[in-house]
N, C-alpha and C positions, 0 to 999 in steps of 0.2 A: 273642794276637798271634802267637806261633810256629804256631800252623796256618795263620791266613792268610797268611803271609808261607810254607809250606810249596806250600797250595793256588795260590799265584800262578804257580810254572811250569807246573804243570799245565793251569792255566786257559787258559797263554797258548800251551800246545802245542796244545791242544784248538781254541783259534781258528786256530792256524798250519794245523793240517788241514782245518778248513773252509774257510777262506779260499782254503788250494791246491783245494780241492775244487770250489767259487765258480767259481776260473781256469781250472779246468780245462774246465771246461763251456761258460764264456764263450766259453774257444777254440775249444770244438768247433764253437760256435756261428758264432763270424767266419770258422772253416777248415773248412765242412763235407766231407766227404770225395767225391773227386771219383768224379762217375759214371763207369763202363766205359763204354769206346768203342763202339757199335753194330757189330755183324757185319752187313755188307750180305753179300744172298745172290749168289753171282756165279753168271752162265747159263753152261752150257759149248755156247761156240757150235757143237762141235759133234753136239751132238746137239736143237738148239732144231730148234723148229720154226715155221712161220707159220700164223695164222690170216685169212681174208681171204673177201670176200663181196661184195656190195651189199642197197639197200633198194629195192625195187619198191610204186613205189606204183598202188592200185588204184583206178578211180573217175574222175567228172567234176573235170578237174582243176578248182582254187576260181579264181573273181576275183580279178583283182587289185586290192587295195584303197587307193583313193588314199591318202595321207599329206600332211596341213595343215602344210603348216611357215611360212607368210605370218608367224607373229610371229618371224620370224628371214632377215631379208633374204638374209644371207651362205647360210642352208641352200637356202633357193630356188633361188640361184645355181648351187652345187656341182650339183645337180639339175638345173639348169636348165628348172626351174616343173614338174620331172615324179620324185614321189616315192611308192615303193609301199610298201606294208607286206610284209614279209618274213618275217614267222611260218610261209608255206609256200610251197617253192620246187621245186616240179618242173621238173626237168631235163626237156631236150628227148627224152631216150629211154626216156623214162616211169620214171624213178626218181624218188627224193627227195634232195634235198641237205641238209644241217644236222643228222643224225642224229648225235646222238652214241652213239659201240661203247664199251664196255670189259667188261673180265674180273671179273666180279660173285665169284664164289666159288673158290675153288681153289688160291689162294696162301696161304692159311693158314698163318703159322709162317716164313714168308720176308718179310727187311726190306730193301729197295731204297734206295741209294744213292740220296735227291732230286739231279738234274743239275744244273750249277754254270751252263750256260747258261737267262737268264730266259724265260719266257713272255710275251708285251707284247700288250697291246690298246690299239687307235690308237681315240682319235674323232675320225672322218675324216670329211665330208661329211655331217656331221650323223649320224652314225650309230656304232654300235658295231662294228669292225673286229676279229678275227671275232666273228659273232653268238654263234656256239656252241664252245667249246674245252674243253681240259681241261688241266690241269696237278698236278704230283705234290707229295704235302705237303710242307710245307719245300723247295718251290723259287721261286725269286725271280719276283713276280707288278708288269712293269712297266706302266704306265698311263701313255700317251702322248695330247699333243692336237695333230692336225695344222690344225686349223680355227684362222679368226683371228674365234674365239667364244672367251667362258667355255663349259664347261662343267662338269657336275657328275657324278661317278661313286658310287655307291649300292649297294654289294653286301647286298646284302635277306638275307644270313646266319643259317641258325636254329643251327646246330651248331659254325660258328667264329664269330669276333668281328666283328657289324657294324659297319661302318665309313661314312662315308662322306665328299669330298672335294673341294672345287671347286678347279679348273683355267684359269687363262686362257690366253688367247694366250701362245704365246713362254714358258710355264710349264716349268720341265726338267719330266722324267719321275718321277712316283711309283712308288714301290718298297716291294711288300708279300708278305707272306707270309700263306700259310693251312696252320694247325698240327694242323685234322683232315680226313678223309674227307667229305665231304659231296656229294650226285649226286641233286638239282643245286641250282646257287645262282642266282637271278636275279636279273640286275643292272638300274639303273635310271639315269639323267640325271635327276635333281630341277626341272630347268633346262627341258629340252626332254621331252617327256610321251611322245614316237615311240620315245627311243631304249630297247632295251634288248637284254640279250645275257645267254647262260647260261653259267656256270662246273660243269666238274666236276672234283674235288677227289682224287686217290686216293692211296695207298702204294704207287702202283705203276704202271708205268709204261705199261701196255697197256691204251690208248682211242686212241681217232681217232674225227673226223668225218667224215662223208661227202661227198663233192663232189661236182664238176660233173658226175661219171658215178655219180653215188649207188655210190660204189664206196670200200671202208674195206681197211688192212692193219694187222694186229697185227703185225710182226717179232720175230724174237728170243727166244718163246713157250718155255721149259719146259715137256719131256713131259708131260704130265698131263691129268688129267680134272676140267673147268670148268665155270661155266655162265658163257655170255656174252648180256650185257643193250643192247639199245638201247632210248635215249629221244628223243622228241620234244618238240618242247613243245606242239602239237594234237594230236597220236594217240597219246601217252600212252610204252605202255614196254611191249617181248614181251624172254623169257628164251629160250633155245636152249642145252640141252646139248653140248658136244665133248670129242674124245677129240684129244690130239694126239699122234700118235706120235712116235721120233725120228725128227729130221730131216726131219717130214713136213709137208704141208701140208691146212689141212682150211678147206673153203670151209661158209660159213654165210649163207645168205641169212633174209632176212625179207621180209613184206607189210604195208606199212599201206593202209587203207583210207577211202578218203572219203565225203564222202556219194553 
């Protein structure tokens, strides 16, 4: 009887330390330790530079190819009974438009502030408003419907998370974010089978599409030596190497070709 009545405090310091030891964990577990704040790389404006170019396209420019929208009264309308397909749009001064530019390699090891202003694409007129864009990871991706349709928005995602969302008339705006890199993502309308439109994804903030003069600017560009990528979604994707100096400006053009 006097040893177990000795072994008793022992026993029950012996549970006091586990027990603390149990808590302790517990806590670590519901107060994980907070992550360090991200170092965004800041450009010193002055010595950036610009990059900037157009797309020339070569060839019988293509037909235009009607688009069926008859199961959807309201899209007829917006159209008014005349709707083309838009996969290839040559400008009048023999460029391309819908290219999407950005800066494929050379920022390695710099992390970029995503901007606090969102990205929005409208379905407007039965269509996807813009076809082609780009936006920076973790910044805010809004989806608006200006038509008095449902419709349905589908980002076909292989590398961030697929999603996708029906929309009706008078619906506020959905608001999403995409948390990797991915170039490109196509998107789709479930609903309507014409629409669709390309997302690219980056860490960073230098892409643009080309417009009505098949003509793109990179601003703001850090010194350095780059490769810069365009993509289409018919003529596929050419890289071009640059060299930007400070404060310099370095023009890059490209050729796509048709049949």
């Amino acid at each position: 009887m006097r040893r177990l009545r000795a072994a008793a405090p022992a026993f029950a310091a012996v549970t006091l330390i586990a027990c603390s030891g149990t808590s302790q964990k517990q806590s670590e577990k519901s107060n994980p330790p907070e992550k360090a704040a991200p170092v965004y790389f800041k450009v010193d404006p002055a010595t950036a530079g610009v990059i900037e170019g157009s797309i020339t396209f070569k060839g019988k420019k293509p037909v235009r190819t009607p688009i069926d929208m008859s199961s959807e009264p309201a899209c007829v309308e917006a159209h008014r009974g005349r709707a083309y397909d838009e996969s290839v749009v040559v400008n009048s001064n023999g460029t391309l438009a819908n290219v999407f530019v950005y800066i494929k390699s050379g920022l390695e090891g710099k992390t970029f502030e995503p901007p606090a202003t969102p990205v929005t694409i409208d379905q407007k007129g039965c269509w996807f408003h813009p076809r082609v864009m780009g936006i920076q990871v973790g910044q805010v991706f809004h989806v608006d419907n200006s038509d008095p349709v449902t419709h349905n928005i589908h980002p076909l995602a292989k590398i961030n998370r697929e999603w996708n969302h029906s929309q009706g008339a008078g619906d506020p705006p959905l608001a999403r974010k995409f948390i990797k890199q991915e170039v490109m993502m196509r998107v789709k309308c479930n609903i309507h089978s014409w629409m669709h439109a390309f997302i690219g994804v980056l860490p960073h903030p230098y892409f643009a599409v080309t417009n009505e003069r098949g003509a793109f600017e990179l601003p703001n560009v850090p010194p350095g030596n780059y490769v810069l990528a365009v993509w289409h979604e018919t003529y596929g994707t050419q890289e071009q190497s640059v060299t930007v100096t400070p404060s310099g400006t370095v023009e890059a053009n490209f050729t796509f070709k048709g049949d």
